[in-house]
Short mmCIF file of the C-alpha atoms (twelve columns), coordinates in Angstrom:
data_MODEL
# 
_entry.id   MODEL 
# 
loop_
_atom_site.group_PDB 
_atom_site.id 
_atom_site.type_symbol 
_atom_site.label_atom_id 
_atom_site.label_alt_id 
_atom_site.label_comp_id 
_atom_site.label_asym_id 
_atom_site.label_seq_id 
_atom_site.Cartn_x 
_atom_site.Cartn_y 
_atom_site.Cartn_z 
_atom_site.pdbx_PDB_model_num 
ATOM 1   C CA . UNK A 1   -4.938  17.710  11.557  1 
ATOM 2   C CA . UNK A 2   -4.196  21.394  12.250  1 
ATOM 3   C CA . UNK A 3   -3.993  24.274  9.923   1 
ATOM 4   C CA . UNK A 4   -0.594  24.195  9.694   1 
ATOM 5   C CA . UNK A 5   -0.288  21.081  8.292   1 
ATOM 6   C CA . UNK A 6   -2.794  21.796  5.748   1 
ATOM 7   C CA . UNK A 7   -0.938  24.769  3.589   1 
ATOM 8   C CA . UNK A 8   2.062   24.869  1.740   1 
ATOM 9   C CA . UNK A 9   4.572   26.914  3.399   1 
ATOM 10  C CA . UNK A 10  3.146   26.088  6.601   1 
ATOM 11  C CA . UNK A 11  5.934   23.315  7.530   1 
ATOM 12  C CA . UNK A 12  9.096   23.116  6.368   1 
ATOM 13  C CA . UNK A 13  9.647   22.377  2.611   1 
ATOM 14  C CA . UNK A 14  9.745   18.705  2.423   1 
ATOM 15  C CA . UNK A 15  13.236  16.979  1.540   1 
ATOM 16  C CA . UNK A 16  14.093  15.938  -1.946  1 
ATOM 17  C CA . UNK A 17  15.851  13.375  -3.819  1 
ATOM 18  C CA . UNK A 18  16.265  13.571  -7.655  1 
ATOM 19  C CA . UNK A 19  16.747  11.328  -10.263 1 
ATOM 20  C CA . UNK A 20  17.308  13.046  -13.367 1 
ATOM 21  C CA . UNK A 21  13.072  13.264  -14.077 1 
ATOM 22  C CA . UNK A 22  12.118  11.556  -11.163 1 
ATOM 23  C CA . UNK A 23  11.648  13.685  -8.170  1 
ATOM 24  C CA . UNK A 24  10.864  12.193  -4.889  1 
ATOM 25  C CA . UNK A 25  9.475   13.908  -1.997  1 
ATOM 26  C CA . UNK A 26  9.764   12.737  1.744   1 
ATOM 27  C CA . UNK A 27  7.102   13.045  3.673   1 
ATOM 28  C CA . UNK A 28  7.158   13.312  7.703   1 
ATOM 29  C CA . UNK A 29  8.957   10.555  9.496   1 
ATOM 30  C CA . UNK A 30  9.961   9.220   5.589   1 
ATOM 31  C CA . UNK A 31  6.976   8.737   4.990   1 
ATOM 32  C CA . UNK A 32  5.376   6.805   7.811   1 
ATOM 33  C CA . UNK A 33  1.794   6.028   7.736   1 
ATOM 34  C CA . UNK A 34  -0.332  8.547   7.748   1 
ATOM 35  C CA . UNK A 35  2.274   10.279  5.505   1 
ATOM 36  C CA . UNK A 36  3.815   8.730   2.709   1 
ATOM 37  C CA . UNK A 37  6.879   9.640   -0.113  1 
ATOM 38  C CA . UNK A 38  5.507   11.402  -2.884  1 
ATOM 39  C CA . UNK A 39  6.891   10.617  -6.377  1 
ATOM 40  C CA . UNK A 40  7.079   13.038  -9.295  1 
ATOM 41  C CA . UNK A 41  7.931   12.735  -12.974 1 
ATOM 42  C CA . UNK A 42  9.005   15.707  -15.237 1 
ATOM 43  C CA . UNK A 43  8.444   14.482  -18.831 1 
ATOM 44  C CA . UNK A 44  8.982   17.356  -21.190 1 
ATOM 45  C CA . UNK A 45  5.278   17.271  -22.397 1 
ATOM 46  C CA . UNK A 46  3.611   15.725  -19.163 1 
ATOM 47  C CA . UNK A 47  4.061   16.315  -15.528 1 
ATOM 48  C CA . UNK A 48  3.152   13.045  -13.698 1 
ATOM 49  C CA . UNK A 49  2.421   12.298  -9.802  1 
ATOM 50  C CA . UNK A 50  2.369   8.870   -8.644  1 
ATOM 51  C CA . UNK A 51  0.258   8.368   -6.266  1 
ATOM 52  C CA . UNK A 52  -0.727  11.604  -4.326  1 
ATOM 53  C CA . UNK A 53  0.156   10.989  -0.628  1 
ATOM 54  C CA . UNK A 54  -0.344  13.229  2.559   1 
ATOM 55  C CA . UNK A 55  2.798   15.459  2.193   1 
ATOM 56  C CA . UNK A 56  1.684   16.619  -1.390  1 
ATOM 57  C CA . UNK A 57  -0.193  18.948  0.140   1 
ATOM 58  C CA . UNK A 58  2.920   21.093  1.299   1 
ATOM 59  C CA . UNK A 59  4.919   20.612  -2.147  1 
ATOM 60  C CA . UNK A 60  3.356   23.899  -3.491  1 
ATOM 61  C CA . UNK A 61  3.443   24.392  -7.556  1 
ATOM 62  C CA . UNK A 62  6.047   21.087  -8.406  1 
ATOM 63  C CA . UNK A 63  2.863   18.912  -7.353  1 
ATOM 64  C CA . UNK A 64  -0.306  21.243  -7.935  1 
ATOM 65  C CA . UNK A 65  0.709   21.597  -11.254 1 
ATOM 66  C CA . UNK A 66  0.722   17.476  -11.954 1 
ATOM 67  C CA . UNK A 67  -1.102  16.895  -15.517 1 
ATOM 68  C CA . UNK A 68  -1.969  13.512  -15.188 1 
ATOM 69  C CA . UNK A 69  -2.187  10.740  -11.527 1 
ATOM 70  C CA . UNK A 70  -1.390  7.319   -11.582 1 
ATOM 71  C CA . UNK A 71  -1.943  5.726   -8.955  1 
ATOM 72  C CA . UNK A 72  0.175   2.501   -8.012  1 
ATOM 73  C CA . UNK A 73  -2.831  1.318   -6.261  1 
ATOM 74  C CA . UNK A 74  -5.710  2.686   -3.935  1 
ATOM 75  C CA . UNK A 75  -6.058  3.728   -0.066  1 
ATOM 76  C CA . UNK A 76  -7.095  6.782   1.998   1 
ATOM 77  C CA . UNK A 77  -3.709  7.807   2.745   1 
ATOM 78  C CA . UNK A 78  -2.491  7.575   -1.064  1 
ATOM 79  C CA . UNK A 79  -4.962  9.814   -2.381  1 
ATOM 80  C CA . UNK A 80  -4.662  12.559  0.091   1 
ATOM 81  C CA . UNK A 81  -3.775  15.130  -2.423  1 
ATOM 82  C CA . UNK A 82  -6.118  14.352  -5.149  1 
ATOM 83  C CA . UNK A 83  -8.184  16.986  -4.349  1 
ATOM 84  C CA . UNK A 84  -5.600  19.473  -5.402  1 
ATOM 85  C CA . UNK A 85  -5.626  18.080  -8.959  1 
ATOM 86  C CA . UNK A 86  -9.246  18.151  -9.575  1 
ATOM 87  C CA . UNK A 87  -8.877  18.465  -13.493 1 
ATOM 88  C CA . UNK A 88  -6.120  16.050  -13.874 1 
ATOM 89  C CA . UNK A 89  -6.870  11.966  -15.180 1 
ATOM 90  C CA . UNK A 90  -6.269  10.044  -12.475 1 
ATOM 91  C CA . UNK A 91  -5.459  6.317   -13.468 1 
ATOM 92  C CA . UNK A 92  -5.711  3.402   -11.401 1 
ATOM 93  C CA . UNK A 93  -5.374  -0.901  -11.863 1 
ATOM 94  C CA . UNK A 94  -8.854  -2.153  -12.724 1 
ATOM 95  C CA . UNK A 95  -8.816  -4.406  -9.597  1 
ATOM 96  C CA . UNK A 96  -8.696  -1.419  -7.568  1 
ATOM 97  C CA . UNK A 97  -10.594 1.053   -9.696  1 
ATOM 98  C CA . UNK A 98  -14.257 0.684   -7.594  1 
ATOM 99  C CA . UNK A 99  -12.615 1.492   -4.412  1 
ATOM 100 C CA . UNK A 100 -10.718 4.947   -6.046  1 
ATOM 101 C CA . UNK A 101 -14.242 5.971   -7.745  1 
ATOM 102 C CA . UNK A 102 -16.189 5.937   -4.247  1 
ATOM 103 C CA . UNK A 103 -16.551 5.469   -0.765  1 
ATOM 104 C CA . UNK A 104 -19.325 2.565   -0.966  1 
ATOM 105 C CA . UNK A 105 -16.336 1.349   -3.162  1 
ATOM 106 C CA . UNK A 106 -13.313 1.781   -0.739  1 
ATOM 107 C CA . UNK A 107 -15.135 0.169   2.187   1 
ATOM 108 C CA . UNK A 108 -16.091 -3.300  -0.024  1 
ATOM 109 C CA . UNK A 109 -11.962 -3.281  -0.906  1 
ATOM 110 C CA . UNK A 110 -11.842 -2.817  3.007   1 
ATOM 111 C CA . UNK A 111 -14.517 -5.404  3.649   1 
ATOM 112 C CA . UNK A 112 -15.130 -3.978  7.039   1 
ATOM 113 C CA . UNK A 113 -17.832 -6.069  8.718   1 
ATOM 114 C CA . UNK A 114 -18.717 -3.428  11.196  1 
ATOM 115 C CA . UNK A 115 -21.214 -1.182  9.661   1 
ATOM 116 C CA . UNK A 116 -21.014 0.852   12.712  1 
ATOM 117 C CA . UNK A 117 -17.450 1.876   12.508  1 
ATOM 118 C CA . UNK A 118 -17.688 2.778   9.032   1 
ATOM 119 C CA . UNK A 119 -18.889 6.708   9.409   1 
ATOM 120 C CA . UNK A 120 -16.293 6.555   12.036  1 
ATOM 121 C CA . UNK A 121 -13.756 5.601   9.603   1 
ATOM 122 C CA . UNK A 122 -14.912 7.793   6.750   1 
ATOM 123 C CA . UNK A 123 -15.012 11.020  8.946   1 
ATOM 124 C CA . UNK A 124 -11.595 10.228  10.278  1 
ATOM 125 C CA . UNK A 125 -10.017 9.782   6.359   1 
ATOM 126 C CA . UNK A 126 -11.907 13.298  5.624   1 
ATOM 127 C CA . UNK A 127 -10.574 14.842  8.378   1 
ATOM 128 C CA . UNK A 128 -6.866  13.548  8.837   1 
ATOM 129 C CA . UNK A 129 -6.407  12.718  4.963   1 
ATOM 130 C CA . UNK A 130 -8.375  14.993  3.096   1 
ATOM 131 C CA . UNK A 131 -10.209 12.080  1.308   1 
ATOM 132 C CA . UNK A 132 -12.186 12.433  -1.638  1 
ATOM 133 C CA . UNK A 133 -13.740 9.855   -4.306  1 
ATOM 134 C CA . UNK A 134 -12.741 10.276  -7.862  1 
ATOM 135 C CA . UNK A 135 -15.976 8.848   -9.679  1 
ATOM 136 C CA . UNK A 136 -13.984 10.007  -12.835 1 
ATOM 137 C CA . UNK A 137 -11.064 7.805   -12.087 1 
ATOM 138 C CA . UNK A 138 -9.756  5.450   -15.491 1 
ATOM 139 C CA . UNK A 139 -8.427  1.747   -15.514 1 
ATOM 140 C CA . UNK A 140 -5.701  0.667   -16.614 1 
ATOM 141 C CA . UNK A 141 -4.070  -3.124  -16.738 1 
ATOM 142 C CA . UNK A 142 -0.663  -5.002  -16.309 1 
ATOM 143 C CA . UNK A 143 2.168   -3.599  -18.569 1 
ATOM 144 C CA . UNK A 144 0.540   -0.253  -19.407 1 
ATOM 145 C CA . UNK A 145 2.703   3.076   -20.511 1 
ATOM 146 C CA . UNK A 146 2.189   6.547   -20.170 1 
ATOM 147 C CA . UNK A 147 4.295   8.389   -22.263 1 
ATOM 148 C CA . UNK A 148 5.383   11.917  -21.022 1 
ATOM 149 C CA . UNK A 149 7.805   12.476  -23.400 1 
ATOM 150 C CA . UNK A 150 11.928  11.979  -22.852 1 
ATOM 151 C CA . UNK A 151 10.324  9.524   -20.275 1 
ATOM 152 C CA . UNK A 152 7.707   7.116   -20.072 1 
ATOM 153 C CA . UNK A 153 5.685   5.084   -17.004 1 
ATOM 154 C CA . UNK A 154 5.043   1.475   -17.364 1 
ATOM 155 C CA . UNK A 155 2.999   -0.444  -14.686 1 
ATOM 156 C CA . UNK A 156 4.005   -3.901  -13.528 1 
ATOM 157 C CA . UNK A 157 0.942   -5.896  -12.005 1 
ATOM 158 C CA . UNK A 158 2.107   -7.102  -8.503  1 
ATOM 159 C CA . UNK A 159 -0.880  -7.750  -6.342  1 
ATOM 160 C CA . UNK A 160 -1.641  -9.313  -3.099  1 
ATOM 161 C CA . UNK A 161 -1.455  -5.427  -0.568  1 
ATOM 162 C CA . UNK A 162 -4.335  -4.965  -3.057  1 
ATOM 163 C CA . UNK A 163 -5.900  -6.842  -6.037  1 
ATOM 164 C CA . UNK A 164 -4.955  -4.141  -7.730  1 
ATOM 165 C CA . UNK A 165 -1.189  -3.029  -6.588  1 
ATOM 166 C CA . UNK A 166 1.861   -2.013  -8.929  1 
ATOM 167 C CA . UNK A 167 4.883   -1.133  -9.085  1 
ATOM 168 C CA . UNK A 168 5.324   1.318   -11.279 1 
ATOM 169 C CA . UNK A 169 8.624   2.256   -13.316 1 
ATOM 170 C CA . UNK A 170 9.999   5.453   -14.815 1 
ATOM 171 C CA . UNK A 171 12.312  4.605   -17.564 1 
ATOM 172 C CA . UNK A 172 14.784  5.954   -18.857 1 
ATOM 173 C CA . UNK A 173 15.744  6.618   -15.196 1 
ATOM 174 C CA . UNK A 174 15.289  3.140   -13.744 1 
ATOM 175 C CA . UNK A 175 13.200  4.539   -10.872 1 
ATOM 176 C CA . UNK A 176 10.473  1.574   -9.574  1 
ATOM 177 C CA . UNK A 177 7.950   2.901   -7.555  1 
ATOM 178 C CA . UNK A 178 7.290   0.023   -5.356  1 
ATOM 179 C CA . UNK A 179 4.314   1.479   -2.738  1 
ATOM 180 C CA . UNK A 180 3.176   -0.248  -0.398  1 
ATOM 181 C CA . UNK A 181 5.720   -3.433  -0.722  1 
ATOM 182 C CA . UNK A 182 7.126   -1.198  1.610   1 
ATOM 183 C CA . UNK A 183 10.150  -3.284  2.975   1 
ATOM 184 C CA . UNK A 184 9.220   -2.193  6.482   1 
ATOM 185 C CA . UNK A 185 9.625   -4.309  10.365  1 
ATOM 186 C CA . UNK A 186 5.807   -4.368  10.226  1 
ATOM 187 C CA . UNK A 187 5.871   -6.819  7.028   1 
ATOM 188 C CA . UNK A 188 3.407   -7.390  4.465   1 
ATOM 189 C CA . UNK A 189 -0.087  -6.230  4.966   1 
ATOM 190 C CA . UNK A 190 -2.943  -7.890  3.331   1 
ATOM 191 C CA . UNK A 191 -5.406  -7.942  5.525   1 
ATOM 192 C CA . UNK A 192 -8.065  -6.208  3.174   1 
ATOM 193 C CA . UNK A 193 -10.649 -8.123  1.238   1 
ATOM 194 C CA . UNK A 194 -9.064  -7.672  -1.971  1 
ATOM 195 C CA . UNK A 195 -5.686  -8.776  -0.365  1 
ATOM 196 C CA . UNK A 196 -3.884  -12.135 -0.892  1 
ATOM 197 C CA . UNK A 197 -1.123  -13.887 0.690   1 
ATOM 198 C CA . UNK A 198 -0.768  -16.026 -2.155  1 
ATOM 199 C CA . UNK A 199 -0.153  -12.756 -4.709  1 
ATOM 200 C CA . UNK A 200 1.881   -10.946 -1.988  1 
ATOM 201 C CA . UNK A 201 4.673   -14.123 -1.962  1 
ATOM 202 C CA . UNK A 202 4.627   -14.032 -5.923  1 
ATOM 203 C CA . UNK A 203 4.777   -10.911 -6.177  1 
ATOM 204 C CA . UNK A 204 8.211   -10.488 -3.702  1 
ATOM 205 C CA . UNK A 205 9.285   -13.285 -5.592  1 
ATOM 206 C CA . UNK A 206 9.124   -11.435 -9.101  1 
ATOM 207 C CA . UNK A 207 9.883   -7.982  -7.943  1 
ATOM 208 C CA . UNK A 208 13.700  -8.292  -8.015  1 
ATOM 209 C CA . UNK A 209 13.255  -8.875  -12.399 1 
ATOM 210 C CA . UNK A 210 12.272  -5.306  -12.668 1 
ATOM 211 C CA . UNK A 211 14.998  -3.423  -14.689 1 
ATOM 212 C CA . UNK A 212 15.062  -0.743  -11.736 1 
ATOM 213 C CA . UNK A 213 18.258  1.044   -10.992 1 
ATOM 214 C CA . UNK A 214 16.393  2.932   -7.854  1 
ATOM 215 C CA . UNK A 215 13.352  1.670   -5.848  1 
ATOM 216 C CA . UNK A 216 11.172  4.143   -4.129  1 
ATOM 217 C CA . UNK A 217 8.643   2.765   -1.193  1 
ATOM 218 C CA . UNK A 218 5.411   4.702   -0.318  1 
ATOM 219 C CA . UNK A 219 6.778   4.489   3.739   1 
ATOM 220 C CA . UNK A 220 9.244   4.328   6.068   1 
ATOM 221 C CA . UNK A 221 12.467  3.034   4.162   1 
ATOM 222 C CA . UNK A 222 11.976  5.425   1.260   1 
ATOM 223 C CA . UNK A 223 14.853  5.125   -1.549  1 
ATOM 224 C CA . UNK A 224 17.130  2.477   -1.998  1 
ATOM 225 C CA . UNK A 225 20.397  3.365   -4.839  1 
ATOM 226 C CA . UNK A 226 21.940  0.181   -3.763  1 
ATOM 227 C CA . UNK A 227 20.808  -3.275  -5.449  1 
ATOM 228 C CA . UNK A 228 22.426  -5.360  -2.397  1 
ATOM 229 C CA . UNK A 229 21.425  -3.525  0.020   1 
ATOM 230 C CA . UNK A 230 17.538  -3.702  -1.846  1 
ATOM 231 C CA . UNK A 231 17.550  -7.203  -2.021  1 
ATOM 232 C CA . UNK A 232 18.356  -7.738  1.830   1 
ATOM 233 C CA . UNK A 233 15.782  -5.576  2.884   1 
ATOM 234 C CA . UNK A 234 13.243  -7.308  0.508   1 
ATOM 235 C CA . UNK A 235 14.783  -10.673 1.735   1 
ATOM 236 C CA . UNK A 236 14.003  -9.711  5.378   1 
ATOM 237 C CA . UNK A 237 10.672  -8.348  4.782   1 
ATOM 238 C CA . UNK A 238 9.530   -11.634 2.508   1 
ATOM 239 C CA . UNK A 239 10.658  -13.662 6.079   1 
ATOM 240 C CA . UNK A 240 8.310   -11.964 8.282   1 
ATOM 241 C CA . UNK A 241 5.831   -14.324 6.226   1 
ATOM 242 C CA . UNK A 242 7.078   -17.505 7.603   1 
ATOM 243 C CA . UNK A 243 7.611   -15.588 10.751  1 
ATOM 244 C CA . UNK A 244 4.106   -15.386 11.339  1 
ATOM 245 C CA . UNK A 245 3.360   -18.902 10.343  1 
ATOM 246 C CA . UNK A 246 5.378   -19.883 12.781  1 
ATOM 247 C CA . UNK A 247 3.969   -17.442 15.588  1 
ATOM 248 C CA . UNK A 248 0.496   -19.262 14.379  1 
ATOM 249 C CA . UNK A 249 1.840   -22.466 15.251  1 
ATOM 250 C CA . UNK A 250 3.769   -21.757 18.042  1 
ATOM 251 C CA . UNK A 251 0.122   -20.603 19.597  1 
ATOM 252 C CA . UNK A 252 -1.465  -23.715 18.876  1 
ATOM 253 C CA . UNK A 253 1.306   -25.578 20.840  1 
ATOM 254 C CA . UNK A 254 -1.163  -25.542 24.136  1 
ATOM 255 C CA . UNK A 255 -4.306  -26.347 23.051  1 
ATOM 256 C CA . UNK A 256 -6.532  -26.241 19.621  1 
ATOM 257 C CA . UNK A 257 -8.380  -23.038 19.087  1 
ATOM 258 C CA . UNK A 258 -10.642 -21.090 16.928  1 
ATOM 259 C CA . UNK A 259 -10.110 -18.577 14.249  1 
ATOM 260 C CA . UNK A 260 -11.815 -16.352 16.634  1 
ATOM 261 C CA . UNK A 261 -9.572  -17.221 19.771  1 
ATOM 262 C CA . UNK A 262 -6.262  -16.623 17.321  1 
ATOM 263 C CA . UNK A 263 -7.791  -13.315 16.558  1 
ATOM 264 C CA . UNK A 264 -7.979  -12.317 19.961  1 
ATOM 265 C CA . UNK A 265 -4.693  -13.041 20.552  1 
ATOM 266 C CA . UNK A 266 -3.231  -11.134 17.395  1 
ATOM 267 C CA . UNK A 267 -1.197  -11.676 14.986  1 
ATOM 268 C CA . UNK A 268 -0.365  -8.178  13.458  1 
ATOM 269 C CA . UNK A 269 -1.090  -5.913  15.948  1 
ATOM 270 C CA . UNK A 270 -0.764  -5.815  19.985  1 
ATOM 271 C CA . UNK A 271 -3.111  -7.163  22.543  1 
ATOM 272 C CA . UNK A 272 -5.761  -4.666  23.226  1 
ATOM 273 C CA . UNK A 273 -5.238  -2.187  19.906  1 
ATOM 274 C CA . UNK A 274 -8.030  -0.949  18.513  1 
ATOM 275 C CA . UNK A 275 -8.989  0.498   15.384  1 
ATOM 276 C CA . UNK A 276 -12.223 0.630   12.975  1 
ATOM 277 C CA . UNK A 277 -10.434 -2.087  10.755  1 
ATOM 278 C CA . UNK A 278 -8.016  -4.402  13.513  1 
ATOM 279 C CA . UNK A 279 -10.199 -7.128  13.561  1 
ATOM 280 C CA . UNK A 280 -11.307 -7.896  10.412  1 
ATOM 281 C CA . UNK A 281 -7.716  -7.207  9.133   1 
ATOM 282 C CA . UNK A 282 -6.208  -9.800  12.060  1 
ATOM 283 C CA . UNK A 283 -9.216  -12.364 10.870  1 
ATOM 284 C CA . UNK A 284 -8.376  -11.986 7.084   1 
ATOM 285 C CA . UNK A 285 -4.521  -12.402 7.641   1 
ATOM 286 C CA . UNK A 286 -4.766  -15.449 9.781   1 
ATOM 287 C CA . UNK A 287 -7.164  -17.063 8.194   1 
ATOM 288 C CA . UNK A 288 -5.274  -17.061 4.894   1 
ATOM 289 C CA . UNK A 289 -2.213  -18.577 6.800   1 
ATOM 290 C CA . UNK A 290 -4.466  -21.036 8.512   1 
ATOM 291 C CA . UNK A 291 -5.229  -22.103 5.039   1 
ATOM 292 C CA . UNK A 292 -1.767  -22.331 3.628   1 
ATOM 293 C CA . UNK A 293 -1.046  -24.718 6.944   1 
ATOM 294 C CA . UNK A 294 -3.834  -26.438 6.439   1 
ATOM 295 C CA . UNK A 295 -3.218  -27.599 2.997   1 
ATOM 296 C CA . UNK A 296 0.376   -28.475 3.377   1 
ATOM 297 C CA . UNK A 297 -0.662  -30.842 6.221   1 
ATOM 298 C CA . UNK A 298 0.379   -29.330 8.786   1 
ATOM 299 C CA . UNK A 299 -2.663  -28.030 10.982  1 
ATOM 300 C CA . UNK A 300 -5.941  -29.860 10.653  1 
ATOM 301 C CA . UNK A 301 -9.207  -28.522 10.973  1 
ATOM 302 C CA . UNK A 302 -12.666 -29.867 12.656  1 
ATOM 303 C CA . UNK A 303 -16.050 -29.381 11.752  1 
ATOM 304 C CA . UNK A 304 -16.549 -26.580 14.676  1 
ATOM 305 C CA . UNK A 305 -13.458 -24.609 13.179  1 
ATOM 306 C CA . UNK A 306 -10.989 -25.501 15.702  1 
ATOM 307 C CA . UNK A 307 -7.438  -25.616 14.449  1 
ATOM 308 C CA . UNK A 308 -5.128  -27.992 16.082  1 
ATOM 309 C CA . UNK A 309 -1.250  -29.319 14.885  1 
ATOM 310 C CA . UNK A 310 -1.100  -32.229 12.758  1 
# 
């Protein structure tokens, strides 16, 4: 990252959308990865960030002087402006409180396999993302409220990106805070080893009960005002599920194979991509949809590993 991108007033302010006390800052590209939409709350004795993402960095005194962080859940690129509130709580889900509170802790949520790559990966979060531990970091658990006065944060549980993932809602406003159920093409991602398929589907399946009048993602599609329009971008995103069951099936057609051949092959990413985490991501995701298939009969399973249609 260059210097420019480093200080406020550097780059162009970032664009705003407000919600009474909900203020919502895009970051580059709306907030595509490594960048994210930063969320602000203005209670009338507490200033509140949720999560602090990459463009936080150029918001100047609205973000630097946050009193309090919680975080909706925990990865490099959503605590890239932590270090600019060293003196503010910073609260996270207890399922993903170890990997806020060090590195040692954000590599087991990772579950990289290859030690090797890890410096690699930690040098490039420093670097591009301004990473930093908070060994001070406090849990919290499902249903907890932060009052700020004249408005108030309550955290709904909704795992399966991360053991630990909420949404988080700013009431009176009606403004959910939905991260990283980020309704994007890509789909779901749970390819760390705190991640679940099985908590990801529940938790699209619960996410429309939330009394939200707004929903704000942490990428890409950044605020949706309109409940229809919501619902058939959640609808979409929820399909790319089944989407890649079938993809697994479709490339067992030709022959059997092993996890590791379907690896190879991807699932998430293209043929030939590399990055420090690619492969053990790809292995994680399939081999929670090889398990779904497998117990609802439709792919069996040898003693050697292969995977071949029922």
């Amino acid at each position: 990252m260059d210097a420019a991108a480093r200080e406020p007033g550097s780059r162009p302010q970032a664009a705003r959308a407000d919600f009474g006390r909900v203020s919502v800052f895009f970051g580059d590209k709306n907030g595509k990865y490594p960048d994210g939409n930063q969320v602000i709350v203005r209670g009338s004795d507490t200033r509140a960030a949720l999560d602090a993402v990459l463009v936080s960095n150029t918001i100047g005194p609205e973000f630097d002087s946050a009193e309090l962080v919680v975080m909706g859940h925990v990865h490099e690129d959503h605590m890239a402006g932590l270090h600019r509130l060293p003196r503010a709580p910073v609260y996270v889900h207890d399922a993903d409180l170890q990997a806020a509170r060090s590195p040692e802790g954000l590599i087991a949520a990772f579950g990289t396999a290859d030690q090797a790559r890890i410096p690699e990966m930690l040098d490039r979060f420093r670097r591009d993302l301004f990473y930093a531990p908070r060994p001070d970091a406090q849990g919290y658990r499902d249903g907890a409220v932060w009052d700020l006065g004249q408005a108030q944060i309550r955290a709904f549980h909704m795992p399966g990106h991360t053991a630990g993932h909420c949404v988080l809602l700013v009431e009176p406003e009606g403004v959910a805070f939905i991260g990283d159920i980020d309704l994007t093409g890509f789909g779901p991602y749970y390819g760390d080893a705190s991640s679940s398929l099985r908590d990801f589907r529940d938790s699209l399946m619960r996410l429309p009960a939330i009394p939200a009048k707004v929903w704000v993602t942490a990428h890409h599609r950044g605020v949706y005002t309109d409940r229809d329009h919501f619902l058939r971008d959640l609808a979409a995103y929820a399909a790319k599920l089944d989407e890649r069951e079938q993809r697994l099936l479709d490339m067992l057609v030709q022959s059997p194979q092993t996890l590791e051949q379907l690896v190879e092959q991807r699932l998430l990413y293209p043929p030939g991509y590399d990055s420090p985490w690619v492969v053990d991501a790809e292995t994680r995701t399939i081999s929670q949809h090889l398990a779904e298939l497998v117990s609802d009969g439709r792919l069996q399973v040898n003693e050697q590993g292969v995977y071949r249609r029922s």
